[in-house]
DSSP file (Angstrom, degrees, kcal/mol; ACC not computed):
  #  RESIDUE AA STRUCTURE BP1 BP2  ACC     N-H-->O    O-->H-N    N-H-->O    O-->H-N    TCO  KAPPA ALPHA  PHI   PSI    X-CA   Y-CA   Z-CA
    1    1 A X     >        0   0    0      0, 0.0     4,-0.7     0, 0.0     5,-0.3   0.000 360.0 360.0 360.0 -35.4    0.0    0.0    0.0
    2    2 A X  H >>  +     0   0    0      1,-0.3     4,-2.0     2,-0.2     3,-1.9   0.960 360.0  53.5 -63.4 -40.5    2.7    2.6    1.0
    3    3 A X  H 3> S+     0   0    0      1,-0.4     4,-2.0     2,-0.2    -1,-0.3   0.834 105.0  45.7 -76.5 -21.7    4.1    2.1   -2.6
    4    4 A X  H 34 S+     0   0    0      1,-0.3    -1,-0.4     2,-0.2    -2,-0.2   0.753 112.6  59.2 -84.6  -0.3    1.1    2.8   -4.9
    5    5 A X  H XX S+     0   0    0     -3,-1.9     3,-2.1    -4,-0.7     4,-0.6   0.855 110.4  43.0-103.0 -31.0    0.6    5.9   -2.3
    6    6 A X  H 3X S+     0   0    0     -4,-2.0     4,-1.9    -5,-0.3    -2,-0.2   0.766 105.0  56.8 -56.7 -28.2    3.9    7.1   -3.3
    7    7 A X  H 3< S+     0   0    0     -4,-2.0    -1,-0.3     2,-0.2    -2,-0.2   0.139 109.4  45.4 -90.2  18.9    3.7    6.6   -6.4
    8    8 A X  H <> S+     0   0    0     -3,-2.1     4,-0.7     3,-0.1    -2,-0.2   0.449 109.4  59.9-133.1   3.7    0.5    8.9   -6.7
    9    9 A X  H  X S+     0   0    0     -4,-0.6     4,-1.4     2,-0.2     5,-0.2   0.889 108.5  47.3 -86.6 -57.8    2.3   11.4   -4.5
   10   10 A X  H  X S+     0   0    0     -4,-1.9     4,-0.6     2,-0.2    -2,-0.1   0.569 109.1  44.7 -20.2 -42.1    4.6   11.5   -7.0
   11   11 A X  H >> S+     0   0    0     -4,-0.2     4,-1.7     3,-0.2     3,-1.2   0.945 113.2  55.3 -92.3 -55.8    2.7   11.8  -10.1
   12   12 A X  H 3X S+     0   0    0     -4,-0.7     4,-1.4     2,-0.2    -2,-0.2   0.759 110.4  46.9 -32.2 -48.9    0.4   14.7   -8.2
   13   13 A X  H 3X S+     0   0    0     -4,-1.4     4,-0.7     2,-0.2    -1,-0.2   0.710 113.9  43.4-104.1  -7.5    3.6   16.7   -7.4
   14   14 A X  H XX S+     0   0    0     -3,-1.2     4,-2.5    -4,-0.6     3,-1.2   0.954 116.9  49.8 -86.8 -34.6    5.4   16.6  -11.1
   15   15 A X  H 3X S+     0   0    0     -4,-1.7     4,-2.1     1,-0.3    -2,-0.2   0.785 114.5  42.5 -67.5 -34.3    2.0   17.3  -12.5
   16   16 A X  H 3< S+     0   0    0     -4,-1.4    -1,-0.3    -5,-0.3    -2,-0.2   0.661 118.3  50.1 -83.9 -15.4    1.6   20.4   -9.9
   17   17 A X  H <X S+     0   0    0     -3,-1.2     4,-2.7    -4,-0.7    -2,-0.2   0.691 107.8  48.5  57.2 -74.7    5.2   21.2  -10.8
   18   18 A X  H  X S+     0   0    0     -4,-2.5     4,-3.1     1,-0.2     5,-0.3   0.898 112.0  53.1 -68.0 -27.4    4.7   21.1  -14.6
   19   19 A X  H  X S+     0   0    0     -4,-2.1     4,-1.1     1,-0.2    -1,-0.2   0.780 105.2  51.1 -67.2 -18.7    1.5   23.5  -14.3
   20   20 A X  H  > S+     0   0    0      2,-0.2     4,-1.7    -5,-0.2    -1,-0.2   0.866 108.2  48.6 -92.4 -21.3    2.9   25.9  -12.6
   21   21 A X  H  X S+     0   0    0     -4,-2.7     4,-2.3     2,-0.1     5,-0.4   0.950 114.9  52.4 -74.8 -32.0    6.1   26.3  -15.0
   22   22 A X  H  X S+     0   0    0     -4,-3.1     4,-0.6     1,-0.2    -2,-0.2   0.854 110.6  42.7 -65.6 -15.7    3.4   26.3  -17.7
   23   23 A X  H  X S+     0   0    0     -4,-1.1     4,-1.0    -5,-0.3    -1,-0.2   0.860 115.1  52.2 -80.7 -31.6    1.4   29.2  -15.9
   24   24 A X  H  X S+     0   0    0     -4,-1.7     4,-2.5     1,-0.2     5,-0.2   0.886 108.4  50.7 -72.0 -33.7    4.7   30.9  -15.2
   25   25 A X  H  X S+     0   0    0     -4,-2.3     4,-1.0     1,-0.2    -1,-0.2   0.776 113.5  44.5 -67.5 -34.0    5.7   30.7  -18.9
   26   26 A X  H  X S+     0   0    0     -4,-0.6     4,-1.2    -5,-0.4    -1,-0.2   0.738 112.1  50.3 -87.4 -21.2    2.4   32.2  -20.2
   27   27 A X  H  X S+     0   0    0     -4,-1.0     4,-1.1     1,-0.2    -2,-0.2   0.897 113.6  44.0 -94.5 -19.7    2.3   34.8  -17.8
   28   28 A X  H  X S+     0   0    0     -4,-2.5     4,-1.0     2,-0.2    -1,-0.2   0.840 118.6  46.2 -62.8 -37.4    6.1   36.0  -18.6
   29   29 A X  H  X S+     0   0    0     -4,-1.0     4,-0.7     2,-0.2    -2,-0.2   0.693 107.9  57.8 -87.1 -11.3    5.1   35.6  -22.5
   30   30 A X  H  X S+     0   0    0     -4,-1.2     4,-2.0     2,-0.2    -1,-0.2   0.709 108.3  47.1 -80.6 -41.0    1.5   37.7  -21.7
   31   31 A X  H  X S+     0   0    0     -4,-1.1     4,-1.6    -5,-0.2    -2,-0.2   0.779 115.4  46.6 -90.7 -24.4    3.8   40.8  -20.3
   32   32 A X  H  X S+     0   0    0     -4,-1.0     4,-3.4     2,-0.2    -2,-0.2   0.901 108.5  51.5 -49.7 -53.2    6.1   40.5  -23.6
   33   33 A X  H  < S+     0   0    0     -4,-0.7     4,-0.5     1,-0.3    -2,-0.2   0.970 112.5  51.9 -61.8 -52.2    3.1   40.3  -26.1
   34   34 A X  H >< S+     0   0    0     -4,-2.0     3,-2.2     1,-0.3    -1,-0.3   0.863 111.0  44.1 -66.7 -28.7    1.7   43.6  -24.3
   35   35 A X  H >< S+     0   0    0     -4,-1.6     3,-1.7     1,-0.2     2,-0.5   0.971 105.5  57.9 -72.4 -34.6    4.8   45.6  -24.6
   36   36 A X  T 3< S+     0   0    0     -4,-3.4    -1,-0.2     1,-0.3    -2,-0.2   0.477 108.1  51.8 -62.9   7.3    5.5   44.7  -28.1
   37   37 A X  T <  S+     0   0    0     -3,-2.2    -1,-0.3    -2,-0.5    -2,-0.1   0.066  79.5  93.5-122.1  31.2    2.0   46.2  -28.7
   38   38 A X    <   +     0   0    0     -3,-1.7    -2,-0.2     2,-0.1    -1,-0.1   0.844  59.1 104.4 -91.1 -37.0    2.6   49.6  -26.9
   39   39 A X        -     0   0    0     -4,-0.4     2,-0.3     1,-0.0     0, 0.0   0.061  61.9-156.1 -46.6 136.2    3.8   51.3  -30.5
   40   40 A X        -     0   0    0      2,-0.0     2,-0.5     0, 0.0    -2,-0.1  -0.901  22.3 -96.8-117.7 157.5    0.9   53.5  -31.6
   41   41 A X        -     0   0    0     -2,-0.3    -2,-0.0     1,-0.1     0, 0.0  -0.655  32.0-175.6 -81.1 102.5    0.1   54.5  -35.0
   42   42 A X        -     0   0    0     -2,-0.5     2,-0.1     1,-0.3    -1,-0.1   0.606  33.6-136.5-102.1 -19.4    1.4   58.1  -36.0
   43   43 A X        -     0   0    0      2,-0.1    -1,-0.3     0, 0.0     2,-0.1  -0.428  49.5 -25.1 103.7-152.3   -0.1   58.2  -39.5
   44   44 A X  S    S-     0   0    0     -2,-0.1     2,-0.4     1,-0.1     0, 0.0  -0.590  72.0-119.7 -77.8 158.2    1.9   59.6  -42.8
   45   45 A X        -     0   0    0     -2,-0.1     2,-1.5     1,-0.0    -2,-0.1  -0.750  18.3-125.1-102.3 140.8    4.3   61.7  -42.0
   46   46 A X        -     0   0    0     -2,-0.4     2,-0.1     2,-0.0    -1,-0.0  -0.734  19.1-148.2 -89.2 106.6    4.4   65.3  -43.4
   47   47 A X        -     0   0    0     -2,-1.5     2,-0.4     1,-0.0     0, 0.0  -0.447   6.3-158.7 -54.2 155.2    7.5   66.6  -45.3
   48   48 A X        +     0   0    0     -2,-0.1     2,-0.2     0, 0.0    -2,-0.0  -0.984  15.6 176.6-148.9  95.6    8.3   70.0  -45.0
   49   49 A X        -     0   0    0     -2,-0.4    -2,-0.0     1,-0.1     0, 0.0  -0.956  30.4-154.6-136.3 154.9   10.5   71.6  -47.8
   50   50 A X  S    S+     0   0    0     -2,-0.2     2,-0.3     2,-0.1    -1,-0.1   0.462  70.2  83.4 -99.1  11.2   11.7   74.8  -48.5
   51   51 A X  S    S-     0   0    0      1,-0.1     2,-0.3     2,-0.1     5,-0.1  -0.805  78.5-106.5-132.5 157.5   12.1   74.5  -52.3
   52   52 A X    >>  -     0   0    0     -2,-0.3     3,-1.7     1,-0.1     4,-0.7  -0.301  26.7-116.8 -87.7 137.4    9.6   74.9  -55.1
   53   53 A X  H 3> S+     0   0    0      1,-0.3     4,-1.8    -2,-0.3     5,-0.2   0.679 122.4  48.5 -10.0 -66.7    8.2   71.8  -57.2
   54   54 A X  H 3> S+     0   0    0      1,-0.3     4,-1.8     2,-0.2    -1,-0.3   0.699 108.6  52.0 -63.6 -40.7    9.8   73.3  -60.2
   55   55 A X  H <> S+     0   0    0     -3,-1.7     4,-1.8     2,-0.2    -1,-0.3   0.900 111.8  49.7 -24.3 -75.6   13.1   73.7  -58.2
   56   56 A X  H  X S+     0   0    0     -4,-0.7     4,-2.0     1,-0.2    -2,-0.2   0.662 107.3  48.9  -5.3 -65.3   12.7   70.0  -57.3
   57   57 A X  H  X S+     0   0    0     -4,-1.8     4,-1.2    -5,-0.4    -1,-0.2   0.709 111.8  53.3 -94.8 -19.8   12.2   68.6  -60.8
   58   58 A X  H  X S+     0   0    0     -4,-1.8     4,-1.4    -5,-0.2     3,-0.4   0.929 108.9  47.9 -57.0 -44.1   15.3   70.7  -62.2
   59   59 A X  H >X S+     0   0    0     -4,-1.8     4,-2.6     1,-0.2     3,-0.7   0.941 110.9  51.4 -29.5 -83.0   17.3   69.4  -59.7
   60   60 A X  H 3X S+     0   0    0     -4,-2.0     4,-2.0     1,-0.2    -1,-0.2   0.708 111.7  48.8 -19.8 -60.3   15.9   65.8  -60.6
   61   61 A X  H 3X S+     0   0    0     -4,-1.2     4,-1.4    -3,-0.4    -2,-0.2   0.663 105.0  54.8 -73.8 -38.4   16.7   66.3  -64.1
   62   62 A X  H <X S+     0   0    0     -4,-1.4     4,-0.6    -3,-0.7    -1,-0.2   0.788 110.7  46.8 -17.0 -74.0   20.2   67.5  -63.5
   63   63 A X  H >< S+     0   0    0     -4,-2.6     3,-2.3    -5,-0.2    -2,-0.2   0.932 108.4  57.3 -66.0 -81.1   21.1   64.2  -61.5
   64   64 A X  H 3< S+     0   0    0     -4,-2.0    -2,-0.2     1,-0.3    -1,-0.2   0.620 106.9  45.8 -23.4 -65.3   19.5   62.0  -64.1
   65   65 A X  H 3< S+     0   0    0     -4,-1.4     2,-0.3     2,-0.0    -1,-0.3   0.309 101.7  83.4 -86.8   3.3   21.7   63.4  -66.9
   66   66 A X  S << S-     0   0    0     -3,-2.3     3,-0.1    -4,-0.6     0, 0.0  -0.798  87.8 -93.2-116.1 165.7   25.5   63.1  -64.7
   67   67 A X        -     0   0    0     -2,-0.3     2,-1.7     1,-0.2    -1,-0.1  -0.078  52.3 -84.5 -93.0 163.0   27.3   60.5  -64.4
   68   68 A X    >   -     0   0    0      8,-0.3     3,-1.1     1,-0.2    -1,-0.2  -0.389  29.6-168.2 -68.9  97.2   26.9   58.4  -61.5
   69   69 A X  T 3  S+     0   0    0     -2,-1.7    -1,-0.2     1,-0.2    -2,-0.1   0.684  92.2  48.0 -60.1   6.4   28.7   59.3  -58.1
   70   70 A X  T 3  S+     0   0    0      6,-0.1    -1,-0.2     2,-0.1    -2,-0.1   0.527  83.0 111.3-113.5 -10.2   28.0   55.9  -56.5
   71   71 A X    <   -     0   0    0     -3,-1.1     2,-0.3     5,-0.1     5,-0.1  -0.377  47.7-169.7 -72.8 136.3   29.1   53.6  -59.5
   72   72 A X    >   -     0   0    0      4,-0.0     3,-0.9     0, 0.0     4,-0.1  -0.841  45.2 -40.5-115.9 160.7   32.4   51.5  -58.6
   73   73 A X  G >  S+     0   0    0     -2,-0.3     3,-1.1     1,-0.2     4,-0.3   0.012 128.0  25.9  69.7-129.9   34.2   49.7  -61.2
   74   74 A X  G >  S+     0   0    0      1,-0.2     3,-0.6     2,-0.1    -1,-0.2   0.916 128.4  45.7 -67.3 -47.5   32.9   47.8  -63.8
   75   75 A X  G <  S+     0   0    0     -3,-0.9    -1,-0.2     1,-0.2    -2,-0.2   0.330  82.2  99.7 -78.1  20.1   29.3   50.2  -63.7
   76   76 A X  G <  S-     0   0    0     -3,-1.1    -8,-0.3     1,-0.2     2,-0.2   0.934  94.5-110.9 -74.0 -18.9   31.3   53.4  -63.5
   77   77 A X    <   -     0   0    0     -3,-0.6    -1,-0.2    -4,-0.3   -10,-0.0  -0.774  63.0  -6.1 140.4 174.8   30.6   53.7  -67.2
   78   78 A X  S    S-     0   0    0     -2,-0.2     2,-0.4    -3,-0.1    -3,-0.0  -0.216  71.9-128.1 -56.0 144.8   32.3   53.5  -70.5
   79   79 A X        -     0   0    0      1,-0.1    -1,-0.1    -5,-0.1     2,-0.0  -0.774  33.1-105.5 -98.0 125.1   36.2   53.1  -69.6
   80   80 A X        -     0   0    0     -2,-0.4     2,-1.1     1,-0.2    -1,-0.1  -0.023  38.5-103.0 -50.7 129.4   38.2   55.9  -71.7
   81   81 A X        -     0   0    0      1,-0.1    -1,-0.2    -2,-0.0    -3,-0.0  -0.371  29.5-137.1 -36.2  57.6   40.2   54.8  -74.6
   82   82 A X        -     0   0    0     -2,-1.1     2,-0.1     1,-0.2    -1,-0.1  -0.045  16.9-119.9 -98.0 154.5   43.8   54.4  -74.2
   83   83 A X        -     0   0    0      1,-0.1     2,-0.3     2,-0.0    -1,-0.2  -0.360  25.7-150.6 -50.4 116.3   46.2   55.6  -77.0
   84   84 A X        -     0   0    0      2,-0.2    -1,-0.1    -2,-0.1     4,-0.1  -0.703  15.3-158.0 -84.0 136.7   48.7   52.7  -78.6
   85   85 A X  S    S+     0   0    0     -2,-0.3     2,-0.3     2,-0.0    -1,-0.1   0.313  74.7  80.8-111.5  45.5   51.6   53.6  -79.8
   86   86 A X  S    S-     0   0    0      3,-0.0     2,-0.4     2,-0.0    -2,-0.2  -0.845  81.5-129.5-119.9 133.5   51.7   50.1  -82.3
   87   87 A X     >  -     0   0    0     -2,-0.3     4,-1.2     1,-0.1    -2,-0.0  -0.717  23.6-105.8 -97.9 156.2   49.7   50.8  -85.3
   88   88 A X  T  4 S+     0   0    0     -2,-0.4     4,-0.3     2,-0.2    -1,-0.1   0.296 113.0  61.6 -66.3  10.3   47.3   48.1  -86.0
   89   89 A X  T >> S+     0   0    0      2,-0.1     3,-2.3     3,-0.1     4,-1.9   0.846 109.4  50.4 -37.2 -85.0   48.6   46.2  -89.0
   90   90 A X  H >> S+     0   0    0      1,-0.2     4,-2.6     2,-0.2     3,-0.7   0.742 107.1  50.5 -22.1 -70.5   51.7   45.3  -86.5
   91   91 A X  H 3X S+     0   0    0     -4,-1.2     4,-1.4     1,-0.3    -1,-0.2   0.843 116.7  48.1 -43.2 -43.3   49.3   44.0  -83.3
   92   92 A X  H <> S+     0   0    0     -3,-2.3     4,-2.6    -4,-0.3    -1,-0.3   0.923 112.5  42.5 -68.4 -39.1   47.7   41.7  -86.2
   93   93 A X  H <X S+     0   0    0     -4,-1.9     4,-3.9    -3,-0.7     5,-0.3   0.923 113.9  52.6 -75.6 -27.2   50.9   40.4  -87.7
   94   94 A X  H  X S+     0   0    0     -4,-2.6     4,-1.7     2,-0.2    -2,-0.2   0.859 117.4  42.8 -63.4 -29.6   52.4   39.8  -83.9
   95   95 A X  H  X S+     0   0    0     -4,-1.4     4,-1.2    -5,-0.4    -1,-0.2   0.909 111.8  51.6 -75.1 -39.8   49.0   37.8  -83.3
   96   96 A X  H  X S+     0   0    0     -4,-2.6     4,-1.8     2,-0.2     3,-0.3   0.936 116.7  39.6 -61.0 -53.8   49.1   36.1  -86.5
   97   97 A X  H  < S+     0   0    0     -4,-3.9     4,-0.5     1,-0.3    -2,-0.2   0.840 113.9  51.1 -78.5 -19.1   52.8   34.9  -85.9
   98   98 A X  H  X S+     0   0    0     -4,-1.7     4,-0.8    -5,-0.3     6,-0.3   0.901 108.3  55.8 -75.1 -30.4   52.4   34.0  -82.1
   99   99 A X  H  < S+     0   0    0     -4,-1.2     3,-0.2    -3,-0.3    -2,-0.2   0.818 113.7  45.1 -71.1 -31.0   49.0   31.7  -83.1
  100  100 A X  T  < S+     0   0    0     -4,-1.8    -1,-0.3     1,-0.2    -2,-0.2   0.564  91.7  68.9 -72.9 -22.3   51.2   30.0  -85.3
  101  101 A X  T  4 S-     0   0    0     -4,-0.5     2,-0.2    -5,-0.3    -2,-0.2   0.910 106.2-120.6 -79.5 -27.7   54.2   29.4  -83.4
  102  102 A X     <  -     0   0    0     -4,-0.8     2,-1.0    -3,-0.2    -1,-0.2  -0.760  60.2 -13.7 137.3-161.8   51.9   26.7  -81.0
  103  103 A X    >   +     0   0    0     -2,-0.2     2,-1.6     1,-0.2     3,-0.7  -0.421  43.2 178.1-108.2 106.6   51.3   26.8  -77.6
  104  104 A X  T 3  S+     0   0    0     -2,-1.0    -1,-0.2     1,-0.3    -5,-0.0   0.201  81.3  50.8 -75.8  19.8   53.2   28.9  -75.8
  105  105 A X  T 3  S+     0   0    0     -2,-1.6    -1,-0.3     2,-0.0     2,-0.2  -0.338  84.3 134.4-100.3  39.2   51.2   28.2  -71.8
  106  106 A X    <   -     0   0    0     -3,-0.7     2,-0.2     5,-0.1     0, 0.0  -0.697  54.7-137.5 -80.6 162.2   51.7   24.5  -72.6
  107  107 A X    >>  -     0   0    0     -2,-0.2     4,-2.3     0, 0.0     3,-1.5  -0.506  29.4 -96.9 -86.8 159.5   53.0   22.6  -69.9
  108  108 A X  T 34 S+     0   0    0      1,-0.3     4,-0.1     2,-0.2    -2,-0.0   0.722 123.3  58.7 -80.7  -7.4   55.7   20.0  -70.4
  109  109 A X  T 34 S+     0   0    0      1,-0.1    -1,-0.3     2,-0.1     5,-0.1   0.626 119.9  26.1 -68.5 -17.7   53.0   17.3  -70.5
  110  110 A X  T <4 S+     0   0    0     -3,-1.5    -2,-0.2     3,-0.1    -1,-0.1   0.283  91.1  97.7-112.2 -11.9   51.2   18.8  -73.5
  111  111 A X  S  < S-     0   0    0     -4,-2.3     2,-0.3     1,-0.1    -3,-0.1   0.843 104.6 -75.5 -60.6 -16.7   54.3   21.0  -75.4
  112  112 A X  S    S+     0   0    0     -4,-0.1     2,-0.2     0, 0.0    -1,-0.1  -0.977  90.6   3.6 152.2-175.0   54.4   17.9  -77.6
  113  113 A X        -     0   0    0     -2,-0.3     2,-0.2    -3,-0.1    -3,-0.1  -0.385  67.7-135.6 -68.9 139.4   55.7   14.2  -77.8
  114  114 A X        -     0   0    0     -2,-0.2     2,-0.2    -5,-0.1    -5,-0.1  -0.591  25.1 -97.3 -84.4 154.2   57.2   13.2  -74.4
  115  115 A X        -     0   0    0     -2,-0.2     2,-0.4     1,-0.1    -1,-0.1  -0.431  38.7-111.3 -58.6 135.0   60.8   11.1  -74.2
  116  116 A X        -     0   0    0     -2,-0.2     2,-0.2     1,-0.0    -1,-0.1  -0.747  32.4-135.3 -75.2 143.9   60.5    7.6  -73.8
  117  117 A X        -     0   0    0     -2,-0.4     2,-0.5    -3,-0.0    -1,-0.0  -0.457   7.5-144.3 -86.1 151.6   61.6    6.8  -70.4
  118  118 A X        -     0   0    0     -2,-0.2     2,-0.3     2,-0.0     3,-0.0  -0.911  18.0-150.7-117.3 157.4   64.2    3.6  -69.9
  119  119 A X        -     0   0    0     -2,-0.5     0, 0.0     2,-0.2     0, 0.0  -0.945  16.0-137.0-134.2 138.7   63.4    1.9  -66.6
  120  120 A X  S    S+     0   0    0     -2,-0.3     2,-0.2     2,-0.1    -1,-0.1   0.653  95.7  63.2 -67.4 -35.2   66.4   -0.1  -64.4
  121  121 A X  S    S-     0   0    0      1,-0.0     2,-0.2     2,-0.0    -2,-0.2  -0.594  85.9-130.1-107.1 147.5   63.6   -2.8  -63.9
  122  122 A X        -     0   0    0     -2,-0.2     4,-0.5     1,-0.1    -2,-0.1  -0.635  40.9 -88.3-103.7 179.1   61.8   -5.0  -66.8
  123  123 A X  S >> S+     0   0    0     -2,-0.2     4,-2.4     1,-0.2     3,-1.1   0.806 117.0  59.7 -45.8 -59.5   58.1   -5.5  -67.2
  124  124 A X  H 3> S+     0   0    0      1,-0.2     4,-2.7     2,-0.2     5,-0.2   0.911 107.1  45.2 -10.5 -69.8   57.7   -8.8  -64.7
  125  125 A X  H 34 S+     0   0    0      1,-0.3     4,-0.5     2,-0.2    -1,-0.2   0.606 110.7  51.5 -78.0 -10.7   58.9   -7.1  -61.6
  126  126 A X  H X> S+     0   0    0     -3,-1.1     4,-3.1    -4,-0.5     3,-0.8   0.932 113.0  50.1 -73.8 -60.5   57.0   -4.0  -62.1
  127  127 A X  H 3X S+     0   0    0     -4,-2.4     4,-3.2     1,-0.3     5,-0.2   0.867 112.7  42.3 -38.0 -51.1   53.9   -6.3  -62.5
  128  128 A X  H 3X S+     0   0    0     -4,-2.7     4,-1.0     1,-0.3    -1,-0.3   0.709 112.7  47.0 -90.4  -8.5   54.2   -8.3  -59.6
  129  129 A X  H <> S+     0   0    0     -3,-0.8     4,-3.8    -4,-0.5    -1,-0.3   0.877 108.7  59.9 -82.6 -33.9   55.1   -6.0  -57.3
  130  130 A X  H  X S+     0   0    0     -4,-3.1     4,-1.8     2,-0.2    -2,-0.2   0.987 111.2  47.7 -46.9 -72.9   52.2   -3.9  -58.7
  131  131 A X  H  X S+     0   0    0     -4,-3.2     4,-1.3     1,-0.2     6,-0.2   0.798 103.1  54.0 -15.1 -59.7   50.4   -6.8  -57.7
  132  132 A X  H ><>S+     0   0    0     -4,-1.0     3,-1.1    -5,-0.2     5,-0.5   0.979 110.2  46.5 -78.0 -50.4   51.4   -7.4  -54.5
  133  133 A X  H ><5S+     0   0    0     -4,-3.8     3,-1.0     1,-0.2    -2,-0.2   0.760 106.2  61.0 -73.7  -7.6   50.7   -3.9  -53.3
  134  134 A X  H 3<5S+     0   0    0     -4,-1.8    -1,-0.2     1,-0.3    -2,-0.2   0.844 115.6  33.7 -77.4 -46.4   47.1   -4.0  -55.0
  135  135 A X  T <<5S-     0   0    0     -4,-1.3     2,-2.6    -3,-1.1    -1,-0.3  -0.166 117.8-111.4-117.1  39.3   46.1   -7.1  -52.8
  136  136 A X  T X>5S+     0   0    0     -3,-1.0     3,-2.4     1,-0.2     4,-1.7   0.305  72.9 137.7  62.2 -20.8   48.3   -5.9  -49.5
  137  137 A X  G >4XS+     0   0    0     -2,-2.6     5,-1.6    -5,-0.5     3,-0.9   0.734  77.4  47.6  -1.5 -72.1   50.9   -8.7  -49.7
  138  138 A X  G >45S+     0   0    0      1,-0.3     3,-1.4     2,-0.2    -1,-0.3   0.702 104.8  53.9 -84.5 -22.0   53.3   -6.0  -49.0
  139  139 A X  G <45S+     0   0    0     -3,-2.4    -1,-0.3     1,-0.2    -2,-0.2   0.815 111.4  53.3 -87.1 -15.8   51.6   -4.0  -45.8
  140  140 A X  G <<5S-     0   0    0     -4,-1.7    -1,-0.2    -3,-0.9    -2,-0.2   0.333 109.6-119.2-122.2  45.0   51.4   -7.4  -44.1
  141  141 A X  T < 5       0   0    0     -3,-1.4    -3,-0.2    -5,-0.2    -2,-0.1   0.544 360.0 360.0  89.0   1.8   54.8   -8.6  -44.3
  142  142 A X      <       0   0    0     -5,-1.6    -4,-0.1     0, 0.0    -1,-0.1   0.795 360.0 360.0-100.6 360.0   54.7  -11.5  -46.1
């Protein structure tokens, strides 16, 4: 008997326990909601200027038609031209004769036919050692 009474003292005091953090939790989150709903409604706001419509739209028009002070870079606008001093015939025949000459970023794996290599070792011993390390032979010693 003692136990089931313990066990229902038990269940009674986490259940009184959990209601009261859920009452505490609503009543913390109830004083939140109302301030976040203290802001009151101020309506459109009136500008105030001292200069005349006409003023305004010159202004406007002005700005529209000058180059952009905020543009960095790439959108500041067309980039001024610079003066070569190579006339263009030359620039074409130096392009023509470098496109012909091959390619000159190759790397030494691509410039062209590679050297055959001679190897100290024949074909067998390459194989089987190839072998052996393929199926671990080597990592366990035998």
């Amino acid at each position: 008997m003692n136990v089931q009474t313990d066990s229902s003292f038990t269940f009674l005091k986490d259940t009184a326990m959990k209601t009261t953090k859920l009452l505490l939790a609503a009543a913390v989150l109830s004083v939140f909601a109302v301030g976040a709903s203290a802001e009151e409604y101020q309506g459109v706001l009136q500008f105030q200027s001292t200069a005349s419509r006409a003023a305004v739209r010159a202004d406007a028009v002005v700005a529209a038609h000058s180059a952009d002070q905020y543009a960095e870079g790439a959108s500041a606008g067309v980039p001024v031209a610079i003066a070569s001093a190579t006339d263009r015939a030359t620039v074409r025949t130096e392009a023509v004769a470098a496109a012909r000459a091959g390619d000159q970023y190759a790397e030494a794996a691509s410039a062209g036919t590679v050297p055959r290599l001679s190897s100290t070792l024949d074909r067998a011993t390459v194989r089987a050692q190839a072998v052996a390390v393929a199926h671990g032979i080597g990592a366990l010693g035998l």
